[in-house]
C-alpha positions as CSV (number, residue, x, y, z in Angstrom):
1,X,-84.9,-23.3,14.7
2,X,-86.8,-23.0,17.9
3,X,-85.9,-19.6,20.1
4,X,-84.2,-20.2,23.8
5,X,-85.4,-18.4,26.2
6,X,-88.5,-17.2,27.5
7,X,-91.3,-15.7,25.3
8,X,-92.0,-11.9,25.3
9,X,-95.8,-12.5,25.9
10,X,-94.5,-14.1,28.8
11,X,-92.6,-11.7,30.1
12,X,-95.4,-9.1,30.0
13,X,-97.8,-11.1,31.7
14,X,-95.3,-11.6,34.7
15,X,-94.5,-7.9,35.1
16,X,-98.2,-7.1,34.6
17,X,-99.2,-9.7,37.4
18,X,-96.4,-8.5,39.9
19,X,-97.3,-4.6,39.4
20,X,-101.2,-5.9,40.1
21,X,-99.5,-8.1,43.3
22,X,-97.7,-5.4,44.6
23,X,-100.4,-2.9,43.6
24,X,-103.0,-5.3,45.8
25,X,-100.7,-5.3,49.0
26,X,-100.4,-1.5,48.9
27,X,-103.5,-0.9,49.2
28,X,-104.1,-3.4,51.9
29,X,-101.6,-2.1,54.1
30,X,-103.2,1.4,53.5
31,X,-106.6,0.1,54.3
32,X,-105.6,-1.2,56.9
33,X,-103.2,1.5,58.4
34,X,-106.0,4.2,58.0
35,X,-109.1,1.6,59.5
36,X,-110.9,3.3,62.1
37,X,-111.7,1.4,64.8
38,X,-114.9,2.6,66.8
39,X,-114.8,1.6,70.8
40,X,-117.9,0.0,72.3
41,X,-118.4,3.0,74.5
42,X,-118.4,5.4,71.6
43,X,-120.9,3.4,69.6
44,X,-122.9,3.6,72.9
45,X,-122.9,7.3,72.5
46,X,-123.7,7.4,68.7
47,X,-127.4,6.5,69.3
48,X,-130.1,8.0,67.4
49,X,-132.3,11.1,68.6
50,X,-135.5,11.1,69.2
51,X,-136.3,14.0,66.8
52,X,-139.6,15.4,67.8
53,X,-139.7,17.9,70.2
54,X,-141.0,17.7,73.7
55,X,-143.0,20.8,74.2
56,X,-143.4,20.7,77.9
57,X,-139.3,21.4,78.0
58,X,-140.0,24.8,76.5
59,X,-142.8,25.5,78.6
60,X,-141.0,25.0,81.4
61,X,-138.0,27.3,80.3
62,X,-140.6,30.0,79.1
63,X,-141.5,30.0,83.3
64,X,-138.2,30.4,84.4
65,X,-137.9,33.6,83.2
């Protein structure tokens, strides 16, 4: 007698595919509700430092006292 209906390896593999779905839109939406967006005239201001000192500056400050 062949069963009616649909197959419970089926029905698995649907509800395991729409919880991954619905898991994969959540966390797009997240993403992309928490996305920082940096301005161009941030970025302009998040340059790198030259990091040696200039010892001429302290010399300078040492004479204005």
């Amino acid at each position: 007698m062949k069963k009616r209906g649909i197959d419970r390896d089926i029905v698995v593999l649907l509800i395991s595919t729409l919880i991954t779905v619905a898991s994969w839109v959540g966390f797009e939406v997240y993403r992309a509700y928490v996305k920082v967006v940096v301005s161009a005239q941030t970025t302009k201001h998040l340059q790198m430092i030259d990091p040696t000192l200039n010892k001429d500056v302290f010399t300078k400050l040492e004479n204005l006292k």
